[in-house]
C-alpha positions in Angstrom: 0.0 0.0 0.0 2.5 2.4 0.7 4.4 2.7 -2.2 0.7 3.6 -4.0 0.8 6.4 -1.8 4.0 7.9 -2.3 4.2 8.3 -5.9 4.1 11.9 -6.0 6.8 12.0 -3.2 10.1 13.6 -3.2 12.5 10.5 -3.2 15.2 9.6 -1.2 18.4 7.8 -2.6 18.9 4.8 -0.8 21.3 1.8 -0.2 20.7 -0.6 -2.2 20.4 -4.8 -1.9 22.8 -7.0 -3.5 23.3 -10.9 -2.9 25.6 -10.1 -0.1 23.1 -7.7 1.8 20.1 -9.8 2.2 18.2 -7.9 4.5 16.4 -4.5 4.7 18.8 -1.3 5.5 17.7 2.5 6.3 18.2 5.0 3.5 21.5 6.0 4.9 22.9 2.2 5.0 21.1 1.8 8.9 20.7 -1.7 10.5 17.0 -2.6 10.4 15.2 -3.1 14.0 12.5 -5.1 14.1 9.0 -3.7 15.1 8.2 -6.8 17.8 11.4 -5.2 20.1 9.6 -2.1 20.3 7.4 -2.1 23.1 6.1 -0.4 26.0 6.2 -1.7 29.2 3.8 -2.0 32.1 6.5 0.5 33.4 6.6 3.3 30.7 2.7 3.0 30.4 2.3 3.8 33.8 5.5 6.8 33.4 3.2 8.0 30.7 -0.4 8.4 32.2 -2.3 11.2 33.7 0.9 13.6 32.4 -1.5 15.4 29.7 0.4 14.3 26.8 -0.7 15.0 22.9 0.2 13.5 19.6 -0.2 14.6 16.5 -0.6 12.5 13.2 0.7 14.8 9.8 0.0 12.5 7.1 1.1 12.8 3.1 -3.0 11.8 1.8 -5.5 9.3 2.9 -6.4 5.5 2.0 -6.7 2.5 3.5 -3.0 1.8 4.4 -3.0 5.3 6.3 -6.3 4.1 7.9 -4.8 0.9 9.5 -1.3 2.8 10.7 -3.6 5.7 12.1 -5.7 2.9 14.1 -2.6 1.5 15.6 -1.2 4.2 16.4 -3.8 5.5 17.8 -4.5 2.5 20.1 -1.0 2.4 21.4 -1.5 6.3 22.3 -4.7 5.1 23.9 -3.4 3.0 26.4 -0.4 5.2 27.4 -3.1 8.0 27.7 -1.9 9.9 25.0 -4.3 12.5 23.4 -4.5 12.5 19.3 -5.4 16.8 19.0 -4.6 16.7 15.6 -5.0 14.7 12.6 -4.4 15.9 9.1 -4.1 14.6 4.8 -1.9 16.7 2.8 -3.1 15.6 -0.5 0.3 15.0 -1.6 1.3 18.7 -1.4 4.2 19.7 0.3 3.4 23.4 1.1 -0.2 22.2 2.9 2.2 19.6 4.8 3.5 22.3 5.3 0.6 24.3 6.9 -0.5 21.2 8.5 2.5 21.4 10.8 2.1 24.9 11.4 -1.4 24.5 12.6 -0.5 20.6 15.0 2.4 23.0 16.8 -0.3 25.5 17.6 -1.7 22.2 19.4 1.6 21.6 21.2 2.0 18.2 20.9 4.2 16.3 22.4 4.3 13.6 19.5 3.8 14.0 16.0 3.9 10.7 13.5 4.4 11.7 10.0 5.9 10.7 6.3 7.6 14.0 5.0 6.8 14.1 1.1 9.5 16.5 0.5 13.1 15.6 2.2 14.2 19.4 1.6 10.7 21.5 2.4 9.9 19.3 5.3 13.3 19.9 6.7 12.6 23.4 7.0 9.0 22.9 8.0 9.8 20.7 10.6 12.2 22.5 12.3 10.3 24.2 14.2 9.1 21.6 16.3 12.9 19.9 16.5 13.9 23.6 18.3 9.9 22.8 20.6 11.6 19.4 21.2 8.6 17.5 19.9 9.9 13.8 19.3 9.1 13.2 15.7 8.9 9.1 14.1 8.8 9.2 10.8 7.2 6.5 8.3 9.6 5.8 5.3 10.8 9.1 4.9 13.1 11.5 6.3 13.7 15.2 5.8 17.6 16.3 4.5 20.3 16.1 7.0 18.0 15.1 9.7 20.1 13.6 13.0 18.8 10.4 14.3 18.7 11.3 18.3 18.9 14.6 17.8 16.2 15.7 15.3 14.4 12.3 15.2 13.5 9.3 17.5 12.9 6.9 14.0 12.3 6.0 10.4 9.0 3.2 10.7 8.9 1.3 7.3 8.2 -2.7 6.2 10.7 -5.4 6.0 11.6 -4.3 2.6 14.0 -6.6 1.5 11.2 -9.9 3.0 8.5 -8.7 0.9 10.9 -8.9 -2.2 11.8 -12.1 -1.2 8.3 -13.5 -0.3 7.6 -12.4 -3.7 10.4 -14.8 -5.3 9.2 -17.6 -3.4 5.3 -17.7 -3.8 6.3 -16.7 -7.7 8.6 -19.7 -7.9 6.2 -21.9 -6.2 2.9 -21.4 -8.3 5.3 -22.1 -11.7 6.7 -25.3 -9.7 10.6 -24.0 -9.3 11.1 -23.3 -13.0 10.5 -21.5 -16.1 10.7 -18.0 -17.2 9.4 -15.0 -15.9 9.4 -11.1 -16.3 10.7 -8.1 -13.3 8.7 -5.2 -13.9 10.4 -2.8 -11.5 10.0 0.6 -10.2 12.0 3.0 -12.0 13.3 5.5 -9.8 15.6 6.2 -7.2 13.8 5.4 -3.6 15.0 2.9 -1.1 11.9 1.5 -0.3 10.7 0.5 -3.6 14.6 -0.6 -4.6 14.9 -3.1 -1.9 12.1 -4.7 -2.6 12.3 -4.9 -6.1 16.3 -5.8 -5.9 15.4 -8.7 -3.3 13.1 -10.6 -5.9 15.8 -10.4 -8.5 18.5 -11.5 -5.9 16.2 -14.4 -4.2 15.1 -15.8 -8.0 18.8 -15.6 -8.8 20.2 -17.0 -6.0 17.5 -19.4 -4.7 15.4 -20.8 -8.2 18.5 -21.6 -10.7 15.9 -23.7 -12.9 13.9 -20.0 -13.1 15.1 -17.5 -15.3 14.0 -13.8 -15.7 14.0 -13.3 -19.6 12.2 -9.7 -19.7 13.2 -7.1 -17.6 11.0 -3.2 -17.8 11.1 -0.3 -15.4 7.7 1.5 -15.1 7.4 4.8 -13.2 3.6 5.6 -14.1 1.2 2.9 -13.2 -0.9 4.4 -15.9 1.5 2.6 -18.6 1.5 -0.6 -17.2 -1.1 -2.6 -19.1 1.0 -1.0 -22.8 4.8 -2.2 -21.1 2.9 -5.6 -20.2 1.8 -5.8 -23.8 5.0 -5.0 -25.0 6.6 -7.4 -22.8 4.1 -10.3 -23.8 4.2 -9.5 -27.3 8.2 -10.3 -27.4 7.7 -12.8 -24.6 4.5 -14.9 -25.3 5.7 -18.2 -23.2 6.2 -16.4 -20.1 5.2 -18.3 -16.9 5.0 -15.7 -14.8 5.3 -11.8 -13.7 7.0 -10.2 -10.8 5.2 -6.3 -10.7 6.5 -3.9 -7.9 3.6 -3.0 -6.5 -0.3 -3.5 -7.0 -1.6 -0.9 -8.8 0.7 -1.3 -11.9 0.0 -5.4 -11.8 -3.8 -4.2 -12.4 -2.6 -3.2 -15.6 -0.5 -6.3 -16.3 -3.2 -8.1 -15.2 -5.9 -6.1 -18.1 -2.8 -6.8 -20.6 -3.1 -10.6 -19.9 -7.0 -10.6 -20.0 -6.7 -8.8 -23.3 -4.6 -10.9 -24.4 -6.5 -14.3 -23.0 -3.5 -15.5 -21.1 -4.4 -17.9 -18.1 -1.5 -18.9 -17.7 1.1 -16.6 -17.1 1.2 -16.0 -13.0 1.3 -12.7 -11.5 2.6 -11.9 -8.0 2.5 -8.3 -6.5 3.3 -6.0 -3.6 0.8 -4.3 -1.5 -3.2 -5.4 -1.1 -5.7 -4.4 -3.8 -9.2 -5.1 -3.8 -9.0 -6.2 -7.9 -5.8 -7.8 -7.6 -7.5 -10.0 -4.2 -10.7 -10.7 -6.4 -8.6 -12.1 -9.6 -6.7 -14.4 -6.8 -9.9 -15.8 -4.7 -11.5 -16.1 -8.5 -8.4 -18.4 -9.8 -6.7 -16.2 -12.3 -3.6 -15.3 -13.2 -2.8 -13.1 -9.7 -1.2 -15.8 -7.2 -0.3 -13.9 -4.2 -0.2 -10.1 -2.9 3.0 -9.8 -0.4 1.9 -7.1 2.4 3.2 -5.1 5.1 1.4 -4.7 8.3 0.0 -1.0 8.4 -1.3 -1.6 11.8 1.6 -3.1 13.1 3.4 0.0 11.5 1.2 2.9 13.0 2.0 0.8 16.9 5.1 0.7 16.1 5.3 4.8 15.5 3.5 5.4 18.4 5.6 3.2 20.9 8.8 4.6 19.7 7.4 8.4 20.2 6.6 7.4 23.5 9.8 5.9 24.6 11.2 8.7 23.4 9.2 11.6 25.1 10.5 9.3 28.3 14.2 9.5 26.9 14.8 5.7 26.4 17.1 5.5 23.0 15.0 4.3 20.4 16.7 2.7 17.0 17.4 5.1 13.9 15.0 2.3 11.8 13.0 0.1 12.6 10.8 -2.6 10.4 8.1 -4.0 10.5 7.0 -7.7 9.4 5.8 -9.0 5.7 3.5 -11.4 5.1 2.3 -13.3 1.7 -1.5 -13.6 0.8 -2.9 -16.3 -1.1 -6.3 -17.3 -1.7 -6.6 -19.9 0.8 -5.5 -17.0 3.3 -7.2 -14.1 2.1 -9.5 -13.0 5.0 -6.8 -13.7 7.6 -4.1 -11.7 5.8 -6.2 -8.6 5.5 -7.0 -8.7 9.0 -3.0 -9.0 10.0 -2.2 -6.2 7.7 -5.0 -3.5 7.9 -6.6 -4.7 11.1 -9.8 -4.9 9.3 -12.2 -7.4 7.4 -11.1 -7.9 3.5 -13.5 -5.7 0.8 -16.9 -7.8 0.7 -16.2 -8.9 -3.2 -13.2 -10.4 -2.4 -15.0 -12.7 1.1 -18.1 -12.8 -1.1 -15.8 -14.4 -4.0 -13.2 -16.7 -1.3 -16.7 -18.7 -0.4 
């Protein structure tokens, strides 16, 4: 889901995965923590009631990945006591995020969650709130020259380089550990959507040497996904199956194959989508959606604020855990990642 949402973001150059780094890093090369070692105890909880505290959630636009890390995070404030005052969808414009700062500091909170969609705006705009010595977490993004301890308590993002791989593996599995397949990746310069797509490649690689990838296409604008698929099919007709970086392109791959009245090539996919999900539970050509868990994410956040505003250390990055969804898994999988029940076609269709 997230990578949907941050399309229009400024982008961050990242480290990136090869065969000899199998496992997700920060954007500036930092060790990955993972979310279940974040935690508040009986102890902080107790540190943290009755003291008046606020938080404020600045988010880059709305959906239903922002839902479920809003809900967690928002429970985990709940128990510690923690007031949300302010809440706010910047539409994917920087000066309104902007604005939106401006107008949670007027709030005073104590907290504020947020994914900065411009690394050099929000450093400015969030300064102001670094001098008020509000702890900031932020999810996936970070503003330029930003300090880890000093300006920030976090980076909060998904096991980046585990989805990738999950990918390889239910890919490999639906075309029985061989045959040839395409990489549709995301082409840009972002640490988030690198890793993931760089851990497929490596995992298919290293792991599946009876599977190779015979068609390779970078797609920046979802829009052109079903005319690269084409393209890709056209020169390619025998493919078994497609690796596509994140959901909303694979929609289009998956329009190209319908067009095209292939049944057989398989499609797996980052990120949950309702049409993606209802092609899977149906039997078609989508096999598995990999997915981060939002909920688990907006905890997460929220835990590490905390244990900040007490002045425990908190890690620079922290991850949080993948998981693959398959047909026979549907309803429990959107549950673990969105902390909510899957779209009604897609349980009406799983029957």
């Amino acid at each position: 889901m997230l990578i949907r949402n941050l399309l229009n973001a400024a982008l961050l150059s990242g480290a990136m995965i090869t065969a000899a780094h199998a496992q997700t890093v920060g954007p500036a090369g930092e060790t990955a923590t993972p979310s279940a070692e974040i935690k508040l105890s009986d102890s902080d909880i107790a540190s943290l009631k009755g003291k008046g505290y606020k938080a404020a959630l600045l988010w880059h636009t709305s959906s239903d990945f922002i839902n479920a890390v809003s809900a967690g995070a928002k429970d985990e404030f709940a128990k510690a006591g923690v007031d949300v005052v302010v809440t706010t969808d910047a539409g994917f414009d920087a000066a309104r995020q902007r604005s939106d700062i401006e107008t949670a500091l007027a709030a005073k909170p104590n907290v504020i969650l947020a994914l900065p969609l411009d690394p050099t705006t929000s450093a400015e705009a969030f300064k102001q709130a670094v001098t008020d010595g509000t702890k900031l977490v932020f999810l996936s993004n970070l503003p330029a020259g930003y300090k880890h301890g000093t300006d920030y308590a976090a980076i909060v993002t998904d096991d980046l380089f585990q989805m990738g791989k999950q990918a390889a593996d239910a890919l490999a599995k639906s075309i029985g550990g061989k045959g040839k397949v395409g990489y549709i990746f995301h082409d840009a310069s972002y640490y988030v959507t690198n890793q993931r797509d760089q851990a497929f490649k490596t995992t298919i690689e290293k792991d599946y040497p009876d599977i190779k990838i015979v068609a390779e296409q970078g797609i920046s604008d979802p829009a052109r996904a079903e005319e690269l698929a084409n393209a890709m099919l056209l020169q390619n007709p025998d493919l078994d199956g497609i690796y596509v970086t994140w959901a909303e392109p694979a929609e289009g791959v998956l329009s190209a194959l319908r067009g095209a009245g292939n049944t057989k090539t398989k499609i797996v996919t980052l990120d949950l989508s309702e049409p993606a999900a209802l092609d899977m539970v149906k039997g078609g050509n989508v096999v598995a959606l990999v997915a981060d868990k939002a909920y688990e994410l907006g905890q997460t956040m929220a835990a590490t604020g905390l244990k900040a505003l007490l002045g425990q250390e908190t890690p620079a990055f922290i991850v949080a855990p993948a998981l693959t969804v398959t047909k026979a898994d549907v309803s429990e999988g959107w549950k673990q990642s969105l902390n909510r029940d899957a779209p009604q076609s897609v349980l009406d269709a799983a029957k």
